[in-house]
C-alpha positions as CSV (number, residue, x, y, z in Angstrom):
1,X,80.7,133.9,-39.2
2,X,81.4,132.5,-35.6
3,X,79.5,129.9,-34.1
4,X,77.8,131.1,-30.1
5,X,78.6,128.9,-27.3
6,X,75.0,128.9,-26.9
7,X,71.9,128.5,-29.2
8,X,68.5,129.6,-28.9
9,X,65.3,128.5,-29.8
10,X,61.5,128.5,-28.9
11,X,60.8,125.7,-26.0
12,X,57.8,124.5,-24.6
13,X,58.1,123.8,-20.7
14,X,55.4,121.2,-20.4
15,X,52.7,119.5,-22.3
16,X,50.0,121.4,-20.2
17,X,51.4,124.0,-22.1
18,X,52.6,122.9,-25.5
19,X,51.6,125.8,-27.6
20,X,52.8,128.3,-25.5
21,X,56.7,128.9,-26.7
22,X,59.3,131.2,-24.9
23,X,62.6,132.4,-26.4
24,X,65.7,130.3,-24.3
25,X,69.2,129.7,-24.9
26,X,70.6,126.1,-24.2
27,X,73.6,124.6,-24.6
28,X,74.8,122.1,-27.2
29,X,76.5,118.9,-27.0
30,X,80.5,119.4,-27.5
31,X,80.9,119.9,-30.6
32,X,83.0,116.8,-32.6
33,X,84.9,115.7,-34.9
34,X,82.1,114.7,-37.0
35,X,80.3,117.5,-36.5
36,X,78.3,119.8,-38.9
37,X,77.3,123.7,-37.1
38,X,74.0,125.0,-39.3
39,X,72.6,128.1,-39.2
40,X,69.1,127.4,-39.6
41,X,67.0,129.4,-42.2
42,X,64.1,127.8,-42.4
43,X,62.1,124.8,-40.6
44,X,59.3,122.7,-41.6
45,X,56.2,122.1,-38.8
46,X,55.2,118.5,-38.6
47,X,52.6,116.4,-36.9
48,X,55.5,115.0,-34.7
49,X,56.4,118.2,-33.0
50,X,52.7,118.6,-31.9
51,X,51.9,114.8,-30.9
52,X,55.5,115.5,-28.8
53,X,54.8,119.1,-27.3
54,X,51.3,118.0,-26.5
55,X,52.0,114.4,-24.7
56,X,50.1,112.6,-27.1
57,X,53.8,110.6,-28.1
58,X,54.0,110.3,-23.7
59,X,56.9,111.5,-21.9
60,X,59.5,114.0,-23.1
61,X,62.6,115.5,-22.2
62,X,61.4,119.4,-21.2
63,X,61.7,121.6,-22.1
64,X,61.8,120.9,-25.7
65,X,62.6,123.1,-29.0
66,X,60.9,120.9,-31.4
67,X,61.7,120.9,-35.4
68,X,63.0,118.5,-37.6
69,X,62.7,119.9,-41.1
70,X,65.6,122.1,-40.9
71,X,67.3,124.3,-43.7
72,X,70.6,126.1,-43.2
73,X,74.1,127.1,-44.2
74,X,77.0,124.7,-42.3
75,X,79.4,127.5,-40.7
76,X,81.4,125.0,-39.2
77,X,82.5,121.2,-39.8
78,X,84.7,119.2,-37.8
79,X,88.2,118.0,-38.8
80,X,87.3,115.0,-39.8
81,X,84.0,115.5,-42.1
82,X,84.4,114.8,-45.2
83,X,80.4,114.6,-46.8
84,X,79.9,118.4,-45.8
85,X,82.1,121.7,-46.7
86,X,81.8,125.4,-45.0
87,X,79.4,127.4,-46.8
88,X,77.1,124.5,-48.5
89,X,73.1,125.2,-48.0
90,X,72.3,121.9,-45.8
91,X,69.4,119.8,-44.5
92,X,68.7,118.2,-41.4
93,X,65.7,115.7,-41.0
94,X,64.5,113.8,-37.6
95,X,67.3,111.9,-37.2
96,X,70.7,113.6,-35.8
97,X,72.6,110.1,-35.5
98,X,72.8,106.4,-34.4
99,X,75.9,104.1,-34.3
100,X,77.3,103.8,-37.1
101,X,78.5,100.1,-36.2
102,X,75.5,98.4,-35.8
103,X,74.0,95.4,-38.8
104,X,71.7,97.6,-39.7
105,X,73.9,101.0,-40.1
106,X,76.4,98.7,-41.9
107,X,73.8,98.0,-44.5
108,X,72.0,101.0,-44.6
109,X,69.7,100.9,-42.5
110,X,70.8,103.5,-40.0
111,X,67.3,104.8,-39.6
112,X,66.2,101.5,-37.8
113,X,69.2,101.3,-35.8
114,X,68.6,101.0,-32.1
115,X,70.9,103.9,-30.7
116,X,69.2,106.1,-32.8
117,X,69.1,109.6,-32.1
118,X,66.6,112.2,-32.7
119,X,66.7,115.5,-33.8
120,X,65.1,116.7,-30.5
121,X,64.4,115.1,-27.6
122,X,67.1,113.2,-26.8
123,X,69.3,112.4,-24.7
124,X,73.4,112.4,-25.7
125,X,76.0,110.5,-23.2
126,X,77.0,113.6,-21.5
127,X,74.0,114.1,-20.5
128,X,73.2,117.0,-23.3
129,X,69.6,117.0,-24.5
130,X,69.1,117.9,-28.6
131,X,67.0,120.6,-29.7
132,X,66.0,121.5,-33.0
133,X,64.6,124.1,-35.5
134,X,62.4,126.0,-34.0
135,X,65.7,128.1,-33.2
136,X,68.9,129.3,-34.2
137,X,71.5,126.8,-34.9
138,X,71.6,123.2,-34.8
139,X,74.7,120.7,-34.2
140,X,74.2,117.9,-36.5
141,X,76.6,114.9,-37.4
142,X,77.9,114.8,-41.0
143,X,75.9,111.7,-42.0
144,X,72.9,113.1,-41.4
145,X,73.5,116.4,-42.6
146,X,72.3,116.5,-46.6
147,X,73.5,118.9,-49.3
148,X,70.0,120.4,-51.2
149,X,70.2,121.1,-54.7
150,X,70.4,124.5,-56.4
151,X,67.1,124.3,-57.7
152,X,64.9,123.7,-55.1
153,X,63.6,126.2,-53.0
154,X,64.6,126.8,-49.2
155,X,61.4,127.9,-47.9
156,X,59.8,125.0,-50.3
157,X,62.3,122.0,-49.9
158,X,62.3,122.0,-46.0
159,X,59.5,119.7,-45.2
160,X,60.8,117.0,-47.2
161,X,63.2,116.3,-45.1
162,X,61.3,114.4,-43.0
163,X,57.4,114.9,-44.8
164,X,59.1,113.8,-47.9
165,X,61.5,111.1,-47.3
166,X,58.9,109.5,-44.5
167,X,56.8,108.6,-48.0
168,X,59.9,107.9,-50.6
169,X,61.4,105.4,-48.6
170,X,58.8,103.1,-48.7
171,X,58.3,103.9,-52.4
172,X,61.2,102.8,-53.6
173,X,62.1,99.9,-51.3
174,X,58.5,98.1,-52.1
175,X,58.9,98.6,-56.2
176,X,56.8,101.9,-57.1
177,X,57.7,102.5,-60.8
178,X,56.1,102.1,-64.1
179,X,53.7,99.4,-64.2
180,X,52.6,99.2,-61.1
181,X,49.4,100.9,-58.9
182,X,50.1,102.8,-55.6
183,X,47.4,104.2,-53.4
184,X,47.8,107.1,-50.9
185,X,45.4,106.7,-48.1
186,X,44.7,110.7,-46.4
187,X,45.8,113.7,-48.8
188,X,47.7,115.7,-46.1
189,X,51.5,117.0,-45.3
190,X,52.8,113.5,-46.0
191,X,50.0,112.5,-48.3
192,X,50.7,115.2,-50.8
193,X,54.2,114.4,-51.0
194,X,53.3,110.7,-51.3
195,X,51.6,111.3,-54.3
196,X,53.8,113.1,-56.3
197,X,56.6,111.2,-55.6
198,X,54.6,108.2,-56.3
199,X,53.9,110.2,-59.9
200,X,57.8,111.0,-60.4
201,X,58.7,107.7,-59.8
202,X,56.4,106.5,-63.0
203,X,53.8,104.9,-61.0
204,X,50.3,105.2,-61.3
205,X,48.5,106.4,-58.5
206,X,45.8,107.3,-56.5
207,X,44.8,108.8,-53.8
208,X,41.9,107.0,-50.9
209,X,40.2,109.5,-48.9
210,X,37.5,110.0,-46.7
211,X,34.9,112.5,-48.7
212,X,35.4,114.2,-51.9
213,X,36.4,117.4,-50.3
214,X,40.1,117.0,-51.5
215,X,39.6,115.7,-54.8
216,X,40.3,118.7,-56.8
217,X,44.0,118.9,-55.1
218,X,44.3,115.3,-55.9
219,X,44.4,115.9,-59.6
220,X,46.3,119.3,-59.3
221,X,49.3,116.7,-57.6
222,X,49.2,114.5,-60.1
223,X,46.7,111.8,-58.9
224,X,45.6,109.4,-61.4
225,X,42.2,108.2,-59.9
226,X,40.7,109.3,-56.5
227,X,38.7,107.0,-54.0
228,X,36.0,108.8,-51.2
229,X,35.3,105.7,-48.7
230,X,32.4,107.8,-47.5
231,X,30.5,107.7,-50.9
232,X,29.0,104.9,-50.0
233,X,28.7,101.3,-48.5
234,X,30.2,99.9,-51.5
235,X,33.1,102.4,-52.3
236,X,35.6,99.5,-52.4
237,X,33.6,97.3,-54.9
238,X,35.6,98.6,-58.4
239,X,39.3,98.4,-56.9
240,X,39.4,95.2,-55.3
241,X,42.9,92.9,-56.0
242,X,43.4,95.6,-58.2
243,X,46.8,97.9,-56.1
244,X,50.2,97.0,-56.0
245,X,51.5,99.3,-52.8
246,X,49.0,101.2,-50.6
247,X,50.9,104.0,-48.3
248,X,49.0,105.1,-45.6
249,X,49.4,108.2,-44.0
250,X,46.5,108.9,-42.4
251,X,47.0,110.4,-38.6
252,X,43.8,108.8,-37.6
253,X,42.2,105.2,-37.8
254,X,39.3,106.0,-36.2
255,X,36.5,104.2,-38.2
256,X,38.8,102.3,-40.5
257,X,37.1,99.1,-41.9
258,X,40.5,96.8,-42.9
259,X,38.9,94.8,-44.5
260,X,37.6,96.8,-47.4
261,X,41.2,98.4,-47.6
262,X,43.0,95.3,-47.5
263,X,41.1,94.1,-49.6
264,X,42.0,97.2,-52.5
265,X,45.4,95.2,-52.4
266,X,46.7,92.3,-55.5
267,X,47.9,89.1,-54.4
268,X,50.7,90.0,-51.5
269,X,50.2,93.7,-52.2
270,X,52.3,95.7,-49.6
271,X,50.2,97.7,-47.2
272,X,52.6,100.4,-45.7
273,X,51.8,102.4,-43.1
274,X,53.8,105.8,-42.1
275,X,50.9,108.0,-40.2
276,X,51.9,107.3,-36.6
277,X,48.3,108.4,-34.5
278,X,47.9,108.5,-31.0
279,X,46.6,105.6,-29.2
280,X,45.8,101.8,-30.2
281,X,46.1,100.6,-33.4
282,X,42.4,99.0,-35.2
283,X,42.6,94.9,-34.9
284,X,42.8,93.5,-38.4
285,X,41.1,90.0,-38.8
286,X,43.6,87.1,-39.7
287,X,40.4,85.8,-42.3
288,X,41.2,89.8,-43.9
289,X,45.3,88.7,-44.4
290,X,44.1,85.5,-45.5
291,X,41.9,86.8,-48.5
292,X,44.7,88.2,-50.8
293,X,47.8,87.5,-48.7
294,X,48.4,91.0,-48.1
295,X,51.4,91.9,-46.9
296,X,51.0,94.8,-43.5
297,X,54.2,96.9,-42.6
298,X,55.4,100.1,-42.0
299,X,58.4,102.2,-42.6
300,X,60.2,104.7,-40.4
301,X,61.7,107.7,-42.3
302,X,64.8,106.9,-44.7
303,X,68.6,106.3,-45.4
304,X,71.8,108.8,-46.6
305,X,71.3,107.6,-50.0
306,X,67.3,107.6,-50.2
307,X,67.1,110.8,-48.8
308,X,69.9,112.3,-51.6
309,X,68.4,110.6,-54.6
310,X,64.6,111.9,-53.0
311,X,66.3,115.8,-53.5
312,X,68.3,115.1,-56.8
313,X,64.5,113.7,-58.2
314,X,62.6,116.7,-56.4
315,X,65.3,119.0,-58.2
316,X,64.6,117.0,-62.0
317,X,60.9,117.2,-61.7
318,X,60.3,120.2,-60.2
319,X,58.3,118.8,-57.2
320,X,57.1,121.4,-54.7
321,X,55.2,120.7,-51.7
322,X,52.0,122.6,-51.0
323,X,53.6,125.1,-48.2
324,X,52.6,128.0,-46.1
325,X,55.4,130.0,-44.3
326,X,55.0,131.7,-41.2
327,X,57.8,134.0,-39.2
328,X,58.8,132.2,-36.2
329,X,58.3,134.1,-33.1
330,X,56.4,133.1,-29.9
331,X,53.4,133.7,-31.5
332,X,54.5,132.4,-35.0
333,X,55.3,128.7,-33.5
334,X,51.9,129.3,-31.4
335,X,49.9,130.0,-34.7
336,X,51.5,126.9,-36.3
337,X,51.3,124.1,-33.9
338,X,47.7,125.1,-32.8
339,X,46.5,125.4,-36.4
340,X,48.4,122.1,-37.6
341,X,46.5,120.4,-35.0
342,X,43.3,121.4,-35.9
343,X,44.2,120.0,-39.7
344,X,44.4,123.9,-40.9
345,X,47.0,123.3,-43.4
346,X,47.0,123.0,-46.6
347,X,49.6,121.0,-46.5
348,X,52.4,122.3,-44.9
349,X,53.5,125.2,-42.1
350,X,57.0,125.8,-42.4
351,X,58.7,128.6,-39.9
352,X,60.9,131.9,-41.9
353,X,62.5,134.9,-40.7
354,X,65.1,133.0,-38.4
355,X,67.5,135.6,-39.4
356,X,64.9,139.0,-38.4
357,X,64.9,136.7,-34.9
358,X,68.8,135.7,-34.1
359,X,70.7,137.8,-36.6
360,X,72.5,137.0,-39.6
C-alpha cells in the first residue's frame, strides 16, 4: 500500500462552529527518519476533542481534525525505527512526541516534558500543524507509536489509549495493588476504565458518585463498594481516614465540598486528579490538608512502558471498555461530539468505517 502525499480528515474551522465537520485534505509534516505512517481504522472520541473544538481549552490552531485514540496498521516506518515494523496493528494516543533529551524524557517521563507535542493541534518547526484521527492517516514518531495485542479488540481497545492510560498511570505510580483502597470519583469514559484497572491491578475499589443512578454499572465493572454524595448530608461519615488513592475524574467540580472528600483519604492518602474541566479550580482549605495530611496532585496521561504493560494487562484480564461505535462521516463526528457533550455516552463513542470513507 502507498502512502498519499496528502491526508484527509474531518476539520472544524472555528469554535463558533465546532460540531459542524467538513471532509479536507492537509498536508503532513515531512516525513522522518523516526517516523511511523498509520492507516487509521478506528478512533476513540474523548472529552478533549470537544473542550478543544468548542474553545472551552481557549485558543486553537484552526482548523483542527481532532482525535487521539487512534487504531491502525503502520504502512510505512522510517529507516531508522526500530520499536515498529510494516504491517503491525498500532496505537497512537494524545501525545505524537517531545524531546527525547530532556531530564524528564531521560527518565521516563516524556509525557511531562516541556516540548511536548500533541496529537493535534500543534505546531511542528516547519511550521506544519498535526491532525489526528478523525481522518485517514496519521504520521506518528516511533516512540509513541504502541504495538496492541492480539487479543484485544480494535473497535474496543482504541479509547485506552488515552481514556485508559490517563487513569493507569496514576495507578501504578501511587501503589494501587492488593491491600490497598482506591476510590474513583465520576463513573464516566475515564471513570470506567479507572475502575477496572483499579480491579486488575488487585486493589479494592470503589467508585464516589453523585446519585445512585450509576450504581448498577458500578458493580457490573467490578466495583467493590459504591458512594452517592447526594444521599445525604452525611454521605462521607462511614469512609472517613479509611482510602489509600482517590482518582478523580470527574469533568465538573461544580458543588464539590473538599472537605468531605479529602477527608475519605488515610493519613497522606494521594488525591489524584485527571478530569481536566473548564474554568477555575474549587479552593481547598489549608485547615482540610491539615486534617489527614492528604497529599493533592494530578497526573497527565502516561509513559512507553506504562502504556505497553496497560495493553499486555488489558489483553490478560480481558478488560473491555464500555463502547459505542459510530461511522465517521460529517454527520457521524457531528452525532458524537454533540452527544458526548451532553454526557450521552455510556461510556465511550469511538469512530469506524474509516476504510467505507478513504478506501482501503
Amino acid at each position: 500500500m502507498s502512502v498519499p502525499e496528502k491526508f484527509k480528515g474531518f476539520f472544524v474551522e472555528d469554535s463558533e462552529h465546532w460540531s459542524d465537520f467538513k471532509l479536507k485534505e492537509h498536508t503532513p509534516k515531512p516525513f522522518g527518519p523516526h517516523d511511523v505512517d498509520i492507516k487509521i481504522h478506528a478512533c476513540g472520541v474523548c472529552g478533549s476533542d470537544v473542550h478543544c473544538i468548542s474553545g472551552g481549552w481557549g485558543q486553537q490552531n484552526f482548523p483542527l481534525c481532532v482525535g487521539h485514540e487512534i487504531i491502525g496498521t503502520a504502512v510505512r516506518v522510517g529507516e531508522k525505527v526500530t520499536l515498529i515494523k510494516e504491517g503491525q496493528r498500532v496505537g497512537v494516543g494524545a501525545q505524537i512526541g517531545s524531546c527525547m533529551e530532556c531530564k524528564q524524557c531521560k527518565n521516563g517521563n516524556e509525557n511531562y516534558c516541556s516540548k511536548w507535542i500533541d496529537t493535534y493541534g500543534a505546531k511542528y518547526e516547519d511550521g506544519t500543524v498535526s491532525q489526528g484521527g478523525y481522518g485517514s492517516w496519521i504520521r506518528a514518531h516511533e516512540y509513541f507509536t504502541f504495538p496492541i495485542p492480539d487479543g484485544l479488540e480494535t473497535e474496543n481497545v482504541a479509547p485506552m489509549l488515552c481514556a485508559g492510560i490517563t487513569v493507569y498511570s496514576p495507578l501504578v505510580r501511587n501503589g494501587a495493588g492488593p491491600g490497598k483502597k482506591v476510590g474513583v470519583v465520576g463513573l464516566g469514559g475515564l471513570g470506567h476504565y479507572a475502575v477496572m484497572l483499579s480491579k486488575a491491578l488487585g486493589a479494592e475499589t470503589w467508585v464516589i458518585s453523585r446519585s445512585d443512578k450509576k450504581k448498577e454499572d458500578a458493580f457490573a465493572l467490578g466495583a467493590d463498594g459504591y458512594i452517592a454524595t447526594a444521599s445525604g448530608p452525611d454521605w462521607d461519615k462511614d469512609h472517613k481516614l479509611s482510602f489509600d488513592i482517590i482518582i478523580n475524574t470527574a469533568n465538573s467540580s461544580e458543588g464539590f465540598d473538599y472537605a468531605k472528600y479529602l477527608g475519605l483519604m488515610d493519613v497522606h492518602g494521594r488525591w489524584i486528579s485527571v478530569g481536566l474541566p473548564e474554568g477555575e479550580a474549587t479552593a481547598v482549605s489549608n485547615f482540610t490538608l491539615l486534617t489527614n495530611g492528604v497529599l493533592m496532585g494530578g497526573s497527565h496521561l502516561g509513559n512507553r512502558q506504562e502504556m505497553l504493560d496497560m495493553l499486555d494487562l488489558a489483553a490478560k484480564k480481558g478488560i473491555k471498555g464500555w463502547t459505542q461505535s459510530i461511522k465517521i462521516s460529517e454527520e457521524g463526528c457531528k452525532e458524537a461530539v454533540t452527544k458526548l457533550r451532553k454526557g450521552d455516552v455510556r461510556y465511550r463513542y469511538v469512530l469506524t468505517g474509516h476504510d467505507e470513507v478513504f478506501g482501503k
